[in-house]
N, C-alpha and C positions, 0 to 999 in steps of 0.2 A: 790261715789264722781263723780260729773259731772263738770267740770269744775269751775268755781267761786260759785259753789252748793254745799253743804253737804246733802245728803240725810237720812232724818232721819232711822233708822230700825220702825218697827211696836213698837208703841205706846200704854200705857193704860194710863187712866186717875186717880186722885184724887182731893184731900186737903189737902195741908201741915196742920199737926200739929206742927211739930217746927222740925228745926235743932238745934245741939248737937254734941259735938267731933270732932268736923269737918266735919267728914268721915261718918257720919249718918244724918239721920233723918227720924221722925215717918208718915207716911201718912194714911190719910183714903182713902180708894179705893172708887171708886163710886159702889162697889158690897157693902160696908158697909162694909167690913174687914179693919182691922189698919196694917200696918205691915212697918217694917224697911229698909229702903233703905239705899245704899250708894250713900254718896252727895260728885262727882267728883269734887271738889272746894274746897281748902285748907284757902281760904283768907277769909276776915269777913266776906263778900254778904252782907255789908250793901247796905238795899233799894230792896233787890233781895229775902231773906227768909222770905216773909210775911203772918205770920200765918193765913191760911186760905184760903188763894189762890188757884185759880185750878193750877196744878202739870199734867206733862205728863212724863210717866218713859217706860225705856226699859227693857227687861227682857233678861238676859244672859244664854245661854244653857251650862254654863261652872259648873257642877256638884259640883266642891272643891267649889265653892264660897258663903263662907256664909247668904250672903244678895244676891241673885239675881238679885234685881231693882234697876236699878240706873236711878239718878233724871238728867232729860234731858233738860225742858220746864219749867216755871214758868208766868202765866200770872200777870202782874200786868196792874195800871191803864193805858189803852192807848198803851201796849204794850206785847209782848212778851218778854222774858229772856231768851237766852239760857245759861243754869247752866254751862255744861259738857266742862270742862277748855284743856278737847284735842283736840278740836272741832276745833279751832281757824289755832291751824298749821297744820292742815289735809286741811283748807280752802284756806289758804293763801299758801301752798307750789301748792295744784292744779293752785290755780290760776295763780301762776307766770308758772308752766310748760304750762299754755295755754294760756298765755302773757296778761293775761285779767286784770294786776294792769299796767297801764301807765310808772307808776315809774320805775316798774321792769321788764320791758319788753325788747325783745331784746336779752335773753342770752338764750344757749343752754341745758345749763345743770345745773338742781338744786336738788343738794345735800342738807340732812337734818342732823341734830345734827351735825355737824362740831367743834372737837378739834380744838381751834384757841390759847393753850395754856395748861401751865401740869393743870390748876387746874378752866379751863373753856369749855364750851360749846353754841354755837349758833347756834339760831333752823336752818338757810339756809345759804349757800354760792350760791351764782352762778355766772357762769362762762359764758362767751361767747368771739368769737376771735375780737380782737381787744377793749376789752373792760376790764375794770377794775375789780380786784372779788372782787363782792358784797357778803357782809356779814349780815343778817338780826334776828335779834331779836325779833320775836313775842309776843305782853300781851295781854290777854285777859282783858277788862274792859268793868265791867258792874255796875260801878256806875253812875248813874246822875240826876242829882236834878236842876230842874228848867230848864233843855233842858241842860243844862252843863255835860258832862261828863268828869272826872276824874280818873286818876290813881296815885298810889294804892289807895285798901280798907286800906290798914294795913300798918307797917312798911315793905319795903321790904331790906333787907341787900342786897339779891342775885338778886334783880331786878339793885341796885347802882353799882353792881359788872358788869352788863353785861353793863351799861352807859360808863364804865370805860374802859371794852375791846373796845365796840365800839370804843371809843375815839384815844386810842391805834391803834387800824389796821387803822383809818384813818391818823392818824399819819405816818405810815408806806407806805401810797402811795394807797389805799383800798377805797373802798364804805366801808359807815356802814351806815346803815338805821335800826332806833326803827318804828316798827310798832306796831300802836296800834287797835286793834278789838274792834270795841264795839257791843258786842251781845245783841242787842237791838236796836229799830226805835224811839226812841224819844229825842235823841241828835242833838242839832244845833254847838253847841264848843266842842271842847275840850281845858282842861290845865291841869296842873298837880295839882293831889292834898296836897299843901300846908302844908293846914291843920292837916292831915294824920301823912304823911312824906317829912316834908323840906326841909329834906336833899336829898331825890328823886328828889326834884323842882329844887334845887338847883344844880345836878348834872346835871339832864336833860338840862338845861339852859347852860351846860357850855359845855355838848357836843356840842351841835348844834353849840354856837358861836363859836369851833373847827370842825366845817367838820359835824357832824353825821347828817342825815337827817330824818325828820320825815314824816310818815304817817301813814296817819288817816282813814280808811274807819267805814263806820257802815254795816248792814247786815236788807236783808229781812227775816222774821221769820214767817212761821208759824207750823204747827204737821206736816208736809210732809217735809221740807226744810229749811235749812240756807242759803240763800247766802251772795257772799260780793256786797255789797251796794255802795252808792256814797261817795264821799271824803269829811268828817268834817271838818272845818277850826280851825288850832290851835292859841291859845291864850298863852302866855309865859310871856308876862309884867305883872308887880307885881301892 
């Protein structure tokens, strides 16, 4: 990690054949071998698992682990996809300890996974003197269609739940800022996706008009790096 950088580990290439189970999917290697990876992404990857696409995977020296490769890269048209949904707050916590998001700049000390509650967690707080703690919620989103990108892929319950904490600590006299990733270069908006889940739209909408604050970066991609990119402009009116 270099500062607003994720550096990727050494890289091998394929073809998706298709994801499955979530947690899998089959690839053909460019040596001609097929073999099964694990796909670090839980949510649908619509617009993101497209069969036949070139795929860059990393290989784990961790022996227990059944499937060694896990799927990292995904080219589609016009763009790179970063898969790997840990990626995002390893990017966004560097960047705030090296003050390089505008928003969150300013503070001295950033703590990750913060109990703000018996039966919640949010990915950053931080802290600096004379200033308010900031509480931050990192998504990963890599849907976008038409330069629009969106979140969620899917329903998320536990995405409405962290909307709600926000809401609550700003309530309380607190920052709370939703940040949104988009692992990908070919977004000019963002909004919530509707469509999906609603009731995400509908929650997201009523943090904000209470206190929560959003931001939007995208990310440069390509086999060597992720970084965090320039700020997309968000769209909320129905």
């Amino acid at each position: 990690m270099h500062g607003a950088c994720y550096r990727q580990p050494k890289l091998i290439t394929g073809k998706l054949i298709k994801r499955y189970k979530r947690f899998l999917a089959d690839v053909v290697l460019d040596t001609g071998e097929t073999i099964t990876v694990h796909c670090p992404n839980s949510g649908s990857m619509k617009g993101c698992a497209i069969e036949g696409a070139s795929v860059w995977l990393s290989i784990s020296d961790n022996p227990k682990r059944k499937y060694p490769h896990t799927w990292e890269l995904i080219k589609a048209p016009g763009t790179f996809i970063g898969i790997n949904t840990l990626v995002p707050n390893k990017l966004v916590k560097s960047a705030c300890e090296n003050n390089m998001i505008k928003e969150l700049s300013g503070y001295e000390h950033v703590k990750a996974e913060v109990k703000t509650s018996s039966h919640t967690r949010l990915d950053l707080m931080l802290e600096g003197v004379g200033k308010k703690k900031c509480y931050v919620e990192i998504k990963n989103c890599t849907l976008v269609e038409d330069g629009v990108a969106m979140f969620p892929d899917a329903v998320t319950k536990r995405g409405q739940k962290h909307l709600e904490e926000l809401e609550r600590l700003v309530s309380e006299g607190h920052r709370g800022v939703i940040f949104f990733l988009i692992q990908r270069m070919d977004a000019i908006i963002f909004q919530p996706a509707d469509a999906i889940d609603k009731t995400y739209g509908k929650k997201l909408r009523k943090a904000v008009n209470n206190g929560v604050e959003i931001v939007v970066r995208d990310t440069v991609i390509d086999a060597q790096r992720i970084c965090v990119g320039k700020s997309v402009s968000v769209r909320l009116d129905r």
